[in-house]
C-alpha positions in Angstrom: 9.3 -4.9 -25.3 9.4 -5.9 -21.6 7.9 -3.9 -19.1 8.4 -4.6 -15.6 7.0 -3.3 -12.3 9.3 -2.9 -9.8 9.3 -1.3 -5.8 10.2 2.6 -5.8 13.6 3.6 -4.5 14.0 7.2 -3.3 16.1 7.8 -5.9 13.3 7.0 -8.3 10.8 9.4 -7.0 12.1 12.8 -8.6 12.4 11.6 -12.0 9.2 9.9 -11.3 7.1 13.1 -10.3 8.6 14.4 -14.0 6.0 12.4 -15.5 3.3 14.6 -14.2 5.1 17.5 -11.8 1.4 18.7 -10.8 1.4 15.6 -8.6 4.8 16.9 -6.8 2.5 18.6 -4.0 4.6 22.0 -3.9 1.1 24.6 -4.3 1.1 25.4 -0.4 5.2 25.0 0.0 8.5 25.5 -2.1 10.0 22.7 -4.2 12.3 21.5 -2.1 10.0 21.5 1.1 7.7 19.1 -1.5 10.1 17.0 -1.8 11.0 16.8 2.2 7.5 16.1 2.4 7.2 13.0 -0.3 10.7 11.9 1.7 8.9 11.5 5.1 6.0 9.8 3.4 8.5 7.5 1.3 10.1 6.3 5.2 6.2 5.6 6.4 5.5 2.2 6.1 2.3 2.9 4.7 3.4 4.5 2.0 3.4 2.1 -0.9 4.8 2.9 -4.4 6.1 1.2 -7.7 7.7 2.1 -11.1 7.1 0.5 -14.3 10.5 0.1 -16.0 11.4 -0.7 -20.2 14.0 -2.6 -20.9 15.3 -1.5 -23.0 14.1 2.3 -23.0 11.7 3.5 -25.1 12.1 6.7 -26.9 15.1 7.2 -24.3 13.0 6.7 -21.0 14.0 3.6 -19.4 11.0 4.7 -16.1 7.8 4.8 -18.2 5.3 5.0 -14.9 4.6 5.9 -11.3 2.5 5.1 -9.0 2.0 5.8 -5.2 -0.1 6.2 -2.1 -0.6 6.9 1.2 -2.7 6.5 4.5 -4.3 9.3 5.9 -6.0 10.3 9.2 -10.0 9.5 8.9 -10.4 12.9 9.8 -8.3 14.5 7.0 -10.5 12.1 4.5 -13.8 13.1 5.8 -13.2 16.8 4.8 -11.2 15.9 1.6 -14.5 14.1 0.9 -17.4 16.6 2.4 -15.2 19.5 1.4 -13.4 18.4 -2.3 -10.8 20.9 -3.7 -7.9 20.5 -6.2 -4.4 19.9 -5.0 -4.6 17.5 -2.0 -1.2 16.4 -2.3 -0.3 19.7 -1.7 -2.2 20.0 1.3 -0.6 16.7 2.2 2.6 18.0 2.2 2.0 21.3 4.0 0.6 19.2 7.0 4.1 17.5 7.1 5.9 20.9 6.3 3.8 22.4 9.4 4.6 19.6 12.1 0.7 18.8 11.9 0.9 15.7 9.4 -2.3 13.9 8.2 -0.6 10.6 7.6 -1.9 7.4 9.2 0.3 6.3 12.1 0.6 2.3 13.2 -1.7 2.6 15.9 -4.2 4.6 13.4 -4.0 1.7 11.1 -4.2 -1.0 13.4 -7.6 1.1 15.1 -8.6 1.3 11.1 -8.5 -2.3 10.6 -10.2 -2.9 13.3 -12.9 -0.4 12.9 -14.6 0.7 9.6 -11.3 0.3 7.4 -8.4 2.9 6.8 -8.5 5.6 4.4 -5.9 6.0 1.1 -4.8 8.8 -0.9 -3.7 8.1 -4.5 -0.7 10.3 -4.8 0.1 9.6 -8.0 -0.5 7.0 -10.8 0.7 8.1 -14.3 2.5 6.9 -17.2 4.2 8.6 -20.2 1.4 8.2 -22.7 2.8 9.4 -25.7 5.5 7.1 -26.3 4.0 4.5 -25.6 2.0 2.1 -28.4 -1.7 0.8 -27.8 -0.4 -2.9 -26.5 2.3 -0.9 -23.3 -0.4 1.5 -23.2 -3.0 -1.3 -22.2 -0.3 -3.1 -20.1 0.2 -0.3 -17.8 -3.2 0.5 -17.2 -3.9 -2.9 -16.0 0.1 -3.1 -13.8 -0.5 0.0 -11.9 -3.9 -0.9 -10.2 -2.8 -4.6 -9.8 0.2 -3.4 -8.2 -1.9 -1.2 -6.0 -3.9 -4.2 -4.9 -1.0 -5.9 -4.1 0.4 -3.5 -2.0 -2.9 -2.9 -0.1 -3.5 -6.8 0.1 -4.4 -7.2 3.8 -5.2 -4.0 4.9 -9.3 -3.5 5.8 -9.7 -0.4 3.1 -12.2 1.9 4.2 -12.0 5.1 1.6 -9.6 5.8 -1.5 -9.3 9.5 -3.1 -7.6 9.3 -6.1 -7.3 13.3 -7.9 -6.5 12.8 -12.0 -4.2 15.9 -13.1 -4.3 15.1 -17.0 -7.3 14.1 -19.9 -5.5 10.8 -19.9 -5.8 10.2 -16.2 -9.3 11.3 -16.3 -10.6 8.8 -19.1 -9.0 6.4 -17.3 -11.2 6.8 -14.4 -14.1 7.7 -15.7 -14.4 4.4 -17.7 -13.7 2.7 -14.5 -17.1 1.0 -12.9 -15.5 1.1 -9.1 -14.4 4.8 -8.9 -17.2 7.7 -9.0 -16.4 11.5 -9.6 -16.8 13.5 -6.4 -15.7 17.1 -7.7 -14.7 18.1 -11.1 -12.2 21.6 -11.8 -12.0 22.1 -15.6 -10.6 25.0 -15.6 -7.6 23.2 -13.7 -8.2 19.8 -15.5 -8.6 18.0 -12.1 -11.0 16.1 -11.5 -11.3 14.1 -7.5 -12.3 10.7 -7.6 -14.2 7.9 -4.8 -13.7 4.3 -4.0 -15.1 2.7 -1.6 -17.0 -0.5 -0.8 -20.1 0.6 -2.1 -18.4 1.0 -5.1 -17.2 -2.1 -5.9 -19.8 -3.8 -4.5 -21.8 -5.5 -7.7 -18.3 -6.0 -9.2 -17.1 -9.1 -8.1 -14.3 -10.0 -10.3 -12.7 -6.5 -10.4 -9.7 -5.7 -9.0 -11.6 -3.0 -6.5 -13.8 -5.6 -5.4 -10.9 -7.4 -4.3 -9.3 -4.8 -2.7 -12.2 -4.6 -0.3 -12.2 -8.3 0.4 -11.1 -8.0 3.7 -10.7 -10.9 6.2 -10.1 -10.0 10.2 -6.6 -12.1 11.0 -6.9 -14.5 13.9 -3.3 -15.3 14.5 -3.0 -12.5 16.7 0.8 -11.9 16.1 2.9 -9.3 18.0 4.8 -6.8 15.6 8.0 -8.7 16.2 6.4 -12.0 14.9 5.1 -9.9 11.9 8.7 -8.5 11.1 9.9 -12.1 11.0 7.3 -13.5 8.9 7.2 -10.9 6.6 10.7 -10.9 5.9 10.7 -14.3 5.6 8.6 -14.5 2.9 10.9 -13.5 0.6 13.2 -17.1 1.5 15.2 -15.9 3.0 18.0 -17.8 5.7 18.5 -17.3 9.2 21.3 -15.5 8.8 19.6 -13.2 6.0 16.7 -12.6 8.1 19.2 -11.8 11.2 20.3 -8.6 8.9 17.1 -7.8 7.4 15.2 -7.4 10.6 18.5 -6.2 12.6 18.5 -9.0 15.7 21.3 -11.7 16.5 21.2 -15.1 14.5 20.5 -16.6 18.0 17.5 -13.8 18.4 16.1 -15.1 15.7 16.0 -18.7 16.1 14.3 -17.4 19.7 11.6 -15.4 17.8 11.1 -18.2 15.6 9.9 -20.2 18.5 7.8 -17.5 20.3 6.0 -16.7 16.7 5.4 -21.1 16.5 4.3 -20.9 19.9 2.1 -17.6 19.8 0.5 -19.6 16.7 0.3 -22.9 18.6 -2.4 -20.9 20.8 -5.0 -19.8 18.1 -4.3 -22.6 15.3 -2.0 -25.4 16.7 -2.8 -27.4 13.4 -0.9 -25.4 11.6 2.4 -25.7 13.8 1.5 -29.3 14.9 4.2 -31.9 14.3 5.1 -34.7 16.1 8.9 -34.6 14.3 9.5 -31.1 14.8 9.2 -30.7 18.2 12.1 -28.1 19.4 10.5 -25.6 17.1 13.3 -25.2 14.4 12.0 -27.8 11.5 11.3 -26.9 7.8 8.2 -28.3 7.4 6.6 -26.2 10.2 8.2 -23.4 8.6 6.8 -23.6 5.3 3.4 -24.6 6.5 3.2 -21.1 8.2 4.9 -18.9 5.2 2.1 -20.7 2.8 -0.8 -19.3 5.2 0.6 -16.2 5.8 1.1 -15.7 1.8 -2.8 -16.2 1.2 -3.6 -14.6 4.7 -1.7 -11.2 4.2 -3.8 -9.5 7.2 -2.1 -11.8 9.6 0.7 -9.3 8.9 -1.2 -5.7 9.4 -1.3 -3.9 12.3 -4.3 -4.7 14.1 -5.9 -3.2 17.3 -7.2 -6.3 19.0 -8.4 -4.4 22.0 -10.4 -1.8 19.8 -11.8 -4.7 18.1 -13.1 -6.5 21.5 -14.8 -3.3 22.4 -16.5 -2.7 19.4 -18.2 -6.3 20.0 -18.6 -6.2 23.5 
């Protein structure tokens, strides 16, 4: 039966939180203010989130598991981790409900990645165990962290906090080498979980060990070169990438020559070519989509000034 993984859409994420309803975050607020909250974290760019779909359904559910996170404040993480207690989506969500959000910001990230890494909360990752048999079981335990990796590909991780809600969840992680218990609530059948580098460290072919492979970029793009590129990635034209990034087809033939050029600075061997020299050839194009697809930091935020301080 196939299974497929698939971005989240908004209108996903409330059948979504059915699968588990304890990760919803509503202890501190009402429902609906939840649900405000998980919208202004679903708008963040660092917010990061898939489904896993059956076609066709099985046993009548057609979205068969969720998975999402988020980047939070290094301060919010240090007490999560010094001080652990059940519910922190909940407490999440109140910070958003209360003006006082804990969520990671651009120029937080780009100070994280330049710094000791940035710090992720596991807001959900669940599936609809019951119905499923031992094979989907086995294939959804192994898409929803590789589709976590994915998504964090890039990124210098620093910390992730991952809380279980349900006796699956919780074998699940406690058969996992990379995570380590931090604070277990029985009563509440919650149970907060670690990553970190440490972790992962004498793993080297897991998928946590991979997450913390981190590589500082050196392209030193602006965000507008990012937008492009990443965009881009995807194949699409001109005229496509004029929509998706919301410039003129004329802007972006201009951006496309300030990105070569900004390149052309740092790494003029990647742009270099003798036949392409008004900046608008093929070649040149795919050279620098094919290292940007194996060099995904090139497109994170990154605060290069923070960076020259900390090695001055």
């Amino acid at each position: 039966m196939p299974i497929v993984s698939r971005l989240t859409t908004w209108n996903d994420i409330e059948a979504a939180l059915q699968i588990e309803p304890k990760h919803r975050g509503d202890a501190l607020v009402n429902t609906p203010a939840a649900m405000a909250g998980w919208k202004h974290m679903f708008v963040s760019p660092f917010f990061a989130s898939e489904v896993l779909q059956s076609y066709p359904p099985i046993q009548g559910h057609s979205l068969i598991a969720f998975g999402a996170s988020v980047m939070v404040l290094p301060g919010f993480m240090d007490d999560e981790i010094a001080h652990p207690r059940p519910d922190i989506n909940s407490r999440i969500v109140a910070s958003i409900h209360e003006g006082q959000s804990v969520l990671a910001n651009r120029l937080d990230v780009a100070r994280a990645n330049a710094g000791g890494g940035v710090d992720v909360v596991v807001l959900c990752g669940v599936w609809r165990d019951g119905i499923l048999s031992p094979s989907e079981r086995l294939f959804v335990q192994n898409a929803l962290p590789a589709g976590f990796t994915e998504c964090h590909a890039g990124y210098h991780i620093g910390r992730i906090v991952h809380e279980t809600t349900s006796p699956v969840g919780r074998e699940f992680l406690a058969a996992s080498v990379v995570y380590r218990a931090i604070a277990d609530f029985p009563e509440l059948g919650r149970t907060i979980h670690l990553m970190n580098r440490e972790s992962v460290q004498s793993m080297r072919a897991s998928l946590g060990n991979k997450l913390f492979d981190y590589h500082e970029p050196v392209l030193r793009l602006r965000e507008s070169d990012q937008h492009l590129l990443l965009a881009a990635l995807s194949g699409q034209t001109d005229a496509e990438l004029a929509t998706s990034i919301g410039v003129t087809f004329s802007a972006v033939k201009a951006r496309w020559r300030s990105t070569f050029a900004r390149i052309e600075e740092v790494m003029p061997a990647l742009v270099a070519d003798a036949d392409d020299r008004d900046g608008r050839g093929a070649q040149k194009r795919h050279r620098v989509i094919a290292y940007i697809r194996t060099h995904p930091e090139e497109l994170r935020p990154y605060d290069w000034k923070a960076a020259m301080r900390a090695t001055a």
